[in-house]
C-alpha positions as CSV (number, residue, x, y, z in Angstrom):
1,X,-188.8,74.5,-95.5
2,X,-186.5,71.4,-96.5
3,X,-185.7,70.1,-99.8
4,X,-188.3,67.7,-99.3
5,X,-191.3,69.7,-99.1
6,X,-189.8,72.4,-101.7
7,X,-189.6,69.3,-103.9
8,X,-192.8,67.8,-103.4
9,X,-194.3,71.7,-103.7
10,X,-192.7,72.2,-107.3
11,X,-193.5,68.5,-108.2
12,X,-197.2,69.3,-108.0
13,X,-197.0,72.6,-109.5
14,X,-195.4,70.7,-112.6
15,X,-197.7,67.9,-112.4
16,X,-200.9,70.1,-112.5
17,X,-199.8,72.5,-115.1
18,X,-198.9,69.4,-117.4
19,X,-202.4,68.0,-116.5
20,X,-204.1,71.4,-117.6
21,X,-201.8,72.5,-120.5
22,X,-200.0,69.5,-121.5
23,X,-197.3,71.8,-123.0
24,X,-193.6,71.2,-123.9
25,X,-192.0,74.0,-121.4
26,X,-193.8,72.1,-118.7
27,X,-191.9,69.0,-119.2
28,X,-188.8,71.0,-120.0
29,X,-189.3,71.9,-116.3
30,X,-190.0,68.1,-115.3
31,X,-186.3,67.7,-117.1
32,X,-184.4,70.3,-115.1
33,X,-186.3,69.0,-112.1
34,X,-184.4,65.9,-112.3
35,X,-181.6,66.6,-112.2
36,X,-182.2,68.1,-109.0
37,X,-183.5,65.2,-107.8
38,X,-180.3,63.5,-109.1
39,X,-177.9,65.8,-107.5
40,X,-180.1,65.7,-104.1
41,X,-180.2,61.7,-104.6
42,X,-183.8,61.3,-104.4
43,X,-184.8,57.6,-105.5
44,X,-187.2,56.6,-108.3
45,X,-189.2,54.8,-106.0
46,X,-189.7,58.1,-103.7
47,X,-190.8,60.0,-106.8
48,X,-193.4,56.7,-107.5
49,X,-194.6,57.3,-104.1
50,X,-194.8,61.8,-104.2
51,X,-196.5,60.9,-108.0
52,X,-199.5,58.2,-106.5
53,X,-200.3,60.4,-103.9
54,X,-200.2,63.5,-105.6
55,X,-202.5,62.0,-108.2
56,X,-204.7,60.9,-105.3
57,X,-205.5,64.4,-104.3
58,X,-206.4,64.9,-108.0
59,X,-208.3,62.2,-108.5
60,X,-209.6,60.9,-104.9
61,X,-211.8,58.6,-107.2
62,X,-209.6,57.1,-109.2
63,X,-209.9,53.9,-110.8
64,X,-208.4,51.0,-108.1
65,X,-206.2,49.2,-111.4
66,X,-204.5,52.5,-112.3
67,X,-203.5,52.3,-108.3
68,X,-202.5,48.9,-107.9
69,X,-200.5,49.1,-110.9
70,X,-198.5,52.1,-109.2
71,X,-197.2,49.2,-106.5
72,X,-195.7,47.3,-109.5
73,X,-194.1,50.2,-110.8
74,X,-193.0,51.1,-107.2
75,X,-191.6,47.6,-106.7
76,X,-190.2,47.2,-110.1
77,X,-188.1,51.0,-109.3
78,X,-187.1,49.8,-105.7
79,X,-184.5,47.3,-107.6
80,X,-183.7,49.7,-110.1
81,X,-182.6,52.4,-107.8
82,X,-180.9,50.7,-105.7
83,X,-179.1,49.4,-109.1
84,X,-178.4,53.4,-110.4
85,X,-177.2,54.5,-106.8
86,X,-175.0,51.8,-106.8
87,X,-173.4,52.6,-110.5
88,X,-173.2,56.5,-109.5
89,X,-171.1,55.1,-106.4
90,X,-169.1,53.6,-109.0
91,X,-168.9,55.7,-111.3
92,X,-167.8,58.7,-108.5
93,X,-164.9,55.8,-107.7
94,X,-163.9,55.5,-111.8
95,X,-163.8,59.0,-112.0
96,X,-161.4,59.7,-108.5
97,X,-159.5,56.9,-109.3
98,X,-158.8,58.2,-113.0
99,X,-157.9,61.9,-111.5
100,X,-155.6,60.0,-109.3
101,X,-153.7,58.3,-112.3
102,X,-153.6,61.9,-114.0
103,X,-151.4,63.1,-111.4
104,X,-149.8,60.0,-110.5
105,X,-148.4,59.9,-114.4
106,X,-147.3,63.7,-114.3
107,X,-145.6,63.1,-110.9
108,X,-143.8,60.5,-112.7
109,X,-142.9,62.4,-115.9
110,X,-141.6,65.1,-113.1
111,X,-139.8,62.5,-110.9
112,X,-138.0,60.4,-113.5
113,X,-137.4,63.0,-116.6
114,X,-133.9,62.5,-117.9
115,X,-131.9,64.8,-120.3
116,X,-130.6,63.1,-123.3
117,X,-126.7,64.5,-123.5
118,X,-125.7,66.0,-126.5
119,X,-122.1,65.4,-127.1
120,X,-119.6,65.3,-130.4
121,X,-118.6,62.0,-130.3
122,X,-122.0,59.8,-129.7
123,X,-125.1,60.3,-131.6
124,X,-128.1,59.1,-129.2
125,X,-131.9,58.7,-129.5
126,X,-134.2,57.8,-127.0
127,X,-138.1,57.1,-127.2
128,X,-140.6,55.6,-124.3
129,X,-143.8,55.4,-125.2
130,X,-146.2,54.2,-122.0
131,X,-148.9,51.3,-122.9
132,X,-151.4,53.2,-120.8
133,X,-151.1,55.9,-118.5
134,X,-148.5,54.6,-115.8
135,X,-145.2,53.3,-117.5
136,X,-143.3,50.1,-116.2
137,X,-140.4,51.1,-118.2
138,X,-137.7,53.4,-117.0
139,X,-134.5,54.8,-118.5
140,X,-131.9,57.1,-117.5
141,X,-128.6,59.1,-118.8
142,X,-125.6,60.5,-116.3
143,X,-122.9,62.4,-117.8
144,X,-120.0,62.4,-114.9
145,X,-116.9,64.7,-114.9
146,X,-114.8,62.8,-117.1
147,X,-117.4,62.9,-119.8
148,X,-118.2,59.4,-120.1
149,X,-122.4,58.7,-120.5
150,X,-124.4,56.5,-118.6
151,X,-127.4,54.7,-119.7
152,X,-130.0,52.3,-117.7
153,X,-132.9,50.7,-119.3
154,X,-135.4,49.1,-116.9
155,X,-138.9,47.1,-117.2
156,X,-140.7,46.9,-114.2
157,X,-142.8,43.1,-113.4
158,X,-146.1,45.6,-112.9
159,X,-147.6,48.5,-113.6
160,X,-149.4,51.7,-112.3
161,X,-148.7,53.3,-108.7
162,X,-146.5,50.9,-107.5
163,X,-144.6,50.5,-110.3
164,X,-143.7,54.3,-110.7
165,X,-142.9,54.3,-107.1
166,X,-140.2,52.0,-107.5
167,X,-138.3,53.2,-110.5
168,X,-138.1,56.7,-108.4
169,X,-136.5,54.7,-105.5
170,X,-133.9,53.3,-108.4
171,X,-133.5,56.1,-109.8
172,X,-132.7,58.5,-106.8
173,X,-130.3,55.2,-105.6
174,X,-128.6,55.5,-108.8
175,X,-127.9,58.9,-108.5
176,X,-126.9,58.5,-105.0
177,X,-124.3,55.8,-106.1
178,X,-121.9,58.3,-107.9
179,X,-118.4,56.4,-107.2
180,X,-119.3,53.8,-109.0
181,X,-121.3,54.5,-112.1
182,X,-118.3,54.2,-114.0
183,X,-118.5,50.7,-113.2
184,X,-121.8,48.8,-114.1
185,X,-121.5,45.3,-112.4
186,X,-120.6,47.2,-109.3
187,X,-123.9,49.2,-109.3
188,X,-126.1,46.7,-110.4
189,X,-124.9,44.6,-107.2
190,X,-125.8,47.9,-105.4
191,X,-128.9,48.5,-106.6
192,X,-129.9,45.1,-106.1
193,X,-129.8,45.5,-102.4
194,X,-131.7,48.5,-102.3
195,X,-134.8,46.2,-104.6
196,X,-134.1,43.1,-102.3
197,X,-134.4,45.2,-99.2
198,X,-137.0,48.0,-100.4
199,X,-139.5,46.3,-102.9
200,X,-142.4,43.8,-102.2
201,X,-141.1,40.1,-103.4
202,X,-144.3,40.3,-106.0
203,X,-142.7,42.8,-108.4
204,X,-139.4,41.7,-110.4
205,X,-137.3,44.6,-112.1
206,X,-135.3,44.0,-114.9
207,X,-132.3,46.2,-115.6
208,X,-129.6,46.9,-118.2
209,X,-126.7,49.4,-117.1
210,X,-123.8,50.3,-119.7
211,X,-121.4,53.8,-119.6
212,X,-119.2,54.4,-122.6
213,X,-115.9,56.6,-121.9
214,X,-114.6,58.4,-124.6
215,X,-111.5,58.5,-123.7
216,X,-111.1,54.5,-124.2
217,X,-113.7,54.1,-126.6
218,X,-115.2,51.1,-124.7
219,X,-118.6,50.5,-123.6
220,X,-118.9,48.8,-120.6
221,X,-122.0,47.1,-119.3
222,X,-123.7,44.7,-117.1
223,X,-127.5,43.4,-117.1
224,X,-129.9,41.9,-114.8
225,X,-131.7,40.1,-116.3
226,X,-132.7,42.2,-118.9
227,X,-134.1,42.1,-123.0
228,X,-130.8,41.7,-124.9
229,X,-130.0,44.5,-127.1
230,X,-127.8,44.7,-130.6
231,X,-124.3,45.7,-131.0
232,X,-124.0,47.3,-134.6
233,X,-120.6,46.4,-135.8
234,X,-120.4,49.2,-138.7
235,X,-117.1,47.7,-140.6
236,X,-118.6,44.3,-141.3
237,X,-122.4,45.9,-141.5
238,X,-123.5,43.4,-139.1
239,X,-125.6,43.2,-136.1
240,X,-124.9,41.2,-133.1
241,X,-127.1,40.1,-129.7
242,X,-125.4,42.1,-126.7
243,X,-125.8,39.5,-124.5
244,X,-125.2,39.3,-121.0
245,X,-126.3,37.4,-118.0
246,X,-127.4,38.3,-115.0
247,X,-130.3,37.8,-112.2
248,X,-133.5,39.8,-111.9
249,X,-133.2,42.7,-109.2
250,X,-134.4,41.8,-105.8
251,X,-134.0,38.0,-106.3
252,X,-131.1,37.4,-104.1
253,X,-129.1,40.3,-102.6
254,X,-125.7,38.3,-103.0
255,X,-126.4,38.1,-106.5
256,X,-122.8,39.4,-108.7
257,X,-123.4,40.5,-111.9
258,X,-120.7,40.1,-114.4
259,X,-119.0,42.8,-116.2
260,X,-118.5,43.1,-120.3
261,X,-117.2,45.5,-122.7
262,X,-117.4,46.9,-126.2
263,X,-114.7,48.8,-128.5
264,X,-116.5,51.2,-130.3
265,X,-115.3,52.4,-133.8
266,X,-117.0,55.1,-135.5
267,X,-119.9,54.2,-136.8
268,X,-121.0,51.3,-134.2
269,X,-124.0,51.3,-132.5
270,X,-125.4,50.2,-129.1
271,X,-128.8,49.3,-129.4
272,X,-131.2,49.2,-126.1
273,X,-134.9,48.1,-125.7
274,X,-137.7,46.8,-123.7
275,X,-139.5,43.3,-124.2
276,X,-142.3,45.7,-125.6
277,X,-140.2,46.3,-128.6
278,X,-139.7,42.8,-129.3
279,X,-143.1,41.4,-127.8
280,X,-144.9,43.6,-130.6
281,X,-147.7,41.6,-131.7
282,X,-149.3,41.5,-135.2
283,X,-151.9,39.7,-135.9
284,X,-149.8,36.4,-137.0
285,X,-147.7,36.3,-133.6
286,X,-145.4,37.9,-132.3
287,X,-142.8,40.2,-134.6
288,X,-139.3,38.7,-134.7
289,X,-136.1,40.4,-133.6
290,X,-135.0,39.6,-137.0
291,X,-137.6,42.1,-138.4
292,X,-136.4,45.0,-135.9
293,X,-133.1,44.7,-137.0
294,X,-134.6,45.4,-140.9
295,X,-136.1,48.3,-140.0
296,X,-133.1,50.0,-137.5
297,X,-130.9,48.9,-141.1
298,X,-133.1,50.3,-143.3
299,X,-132.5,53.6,-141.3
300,X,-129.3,53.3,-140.4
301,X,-128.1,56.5,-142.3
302,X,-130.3,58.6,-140.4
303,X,-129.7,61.0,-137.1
304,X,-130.2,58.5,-134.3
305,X,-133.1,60.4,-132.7
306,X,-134.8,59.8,-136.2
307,X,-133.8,56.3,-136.1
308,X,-135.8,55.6,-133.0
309,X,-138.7,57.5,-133.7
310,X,-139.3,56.0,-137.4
311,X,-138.9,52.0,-135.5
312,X,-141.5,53.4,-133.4
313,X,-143.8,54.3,-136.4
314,X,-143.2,51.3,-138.0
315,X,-143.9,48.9,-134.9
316,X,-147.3,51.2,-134.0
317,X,-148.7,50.3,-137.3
318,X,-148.0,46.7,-137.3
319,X,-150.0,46.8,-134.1
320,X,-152.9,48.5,-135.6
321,X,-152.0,52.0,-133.6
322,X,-152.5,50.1,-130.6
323,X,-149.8,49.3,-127.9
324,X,-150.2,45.8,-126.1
325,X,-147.1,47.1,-123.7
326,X,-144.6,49.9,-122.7
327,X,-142.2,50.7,-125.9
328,X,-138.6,52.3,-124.9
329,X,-136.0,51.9,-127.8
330,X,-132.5,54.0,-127.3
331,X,-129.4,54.0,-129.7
332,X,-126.3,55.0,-128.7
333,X,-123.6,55.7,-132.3
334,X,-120.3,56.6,-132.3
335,X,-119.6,59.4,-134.5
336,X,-116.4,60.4,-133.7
């Protein structure tokens, strides 16, 4: 017997025993029978049709109205089924799609983890807090043989998949690039082939590359095209814009990017973010870099891990809890 005629069988058992008894566990029955016909995908209008006949053989005299109004009914369900099956189609889609983001997002925690070092002569914090699921920022520490510590800082043009995808091609090519990460201008010009040559033309990747070597007590750096950070200058208690030019990744694969450099005394601090740290919008515009400043200050005797973390506080509840875009901040002090 096929589902068909088991269901039309059980739909007139639970039709005549409502008709006789009228009693709740029958139409606790008709419930449960639903969602067979649900999981079976048998239409409303199918059910109008099993329901008119069924009543037919009840009632072979039944009043013509009460059958003519079944064809209403009928016609009025037609639309609406066809209305349900095509929101259950969706919804199946929403609900694949969002399992697919699940493990694209752990696949990218996996591929593009990086270890914060721990040394005894810079103090460093790092937070990155994603928008939504996929981040479009990316940031990365190397710690080479001499000791000196690498730090990028990228913000993809575009989210999701594609996005992620692309910061694990930079971030393999970076670690690829070895000979040269002592030298950021040199591997920004690098990496900016790999983008012009690898990346659709659509998506624009902004980057900010800096290593500081102990042993000189410089930080050296280069950006493409990237949110200025701050240089804390601890003797004078004064922060500066660490400004530095330099064209997007992927524009033009001649594109040089010029070098700069920072003596570090104890007590300076490199500061590092994404435009979502300084696109943080309240609810009278956008917060001013002016304002981030006064709060990295205001904490500026604390552990720099603490630092980051209490910026980050204090930016979520300006914006109501509620990130408009991807939120990386990293500080980098010199403590000895």
């Amino acid at each position: 017997m096929t589902f068909k005629n088991r269901m039309e069988t059980k739909y007139r058992n639970i039709l005549l025993n409502y008709l006789q008894h009228q009693s709740e566990q029958v139409l606790y029955q008709g419930q449960k029978f639903s969602r067979k016909l649900i999981e079976h995908q048998i239409s409303p209008e199918e059910m109008i049709s099993l329901h008119r006949s069924i009543l037919l053989e009840i009632e072979p005299n039944m009043n013509e109205n009460v059958l003519h109004s079944f064809d209403v009914l009928l016609e009025i369900m037609m639309g609406y089924g066809l209305a349900y099956r095509e929101h259950q189609s969706l919804r199946d889609q929403q609900i694949e799609l969002k399992n697919e983001i699940e493990v694209a997002a752990n696949m990218q925690k996996t591929l593009l983890g990086t270890k914060i070092p721990k040394t005894a002569y810079l103090d460093i914090g790092a937070i990155s807090v994603p928008a939504k699921k996929m981040s479009g920022d990316y940031f990365h520490f190397i710690e080479d043989e001499q000791n000196r510590i690498g730090v990028a800082i990228a913000d993809i043009i575009g989210k999701g998949v594609p996005a992620a995808l692309c910061m694990s091609m930079i971030k393999y090519a970076m670690d690829s690039l070895t000979d040269i990460q002592h030298q950021p201008s040199r591997l920004l010009e690098d990496l900016n082939r790999v983008v012009e040559q690898n990346v659709d033309p659509s998506m624009f990747i902004t980057m900010f590359y800096g290593m500081y070597d102990p042993n000189a007590q410089q930080f050296h750096y280069a950006s493409a095209g990237h949110e200025p950070g701050f240089f804390y200058d601890a003797s004078k208690g004064r922060f500066l814009d660490l400004e530095a030019e330099g064209l997007l990744l992927g524009v033009n694969k001649k594109t040089r990017y010029q070098g700069y450099s920072k003596k570090l005394q104890i007590g300076d601090m490199i500061i590092l973010l994404s435009d979502g740290v300084t696109e943080c919008r309240t609810d009278t515009g956008f917060i001013e870099r002016e304002a981030i400043v006064s709060y990295i200050r205001k904490n500026i005797d604390l552990p720099a891990s603490e630092i980051v973390n209490t910026v980050y506080k204090e930016l979520e509840r300006l914006q109501a809890f509620q990130l408009r875009d991807d939120f990386t901040l990293i500080i980098l002090k010199r403590v000895k």
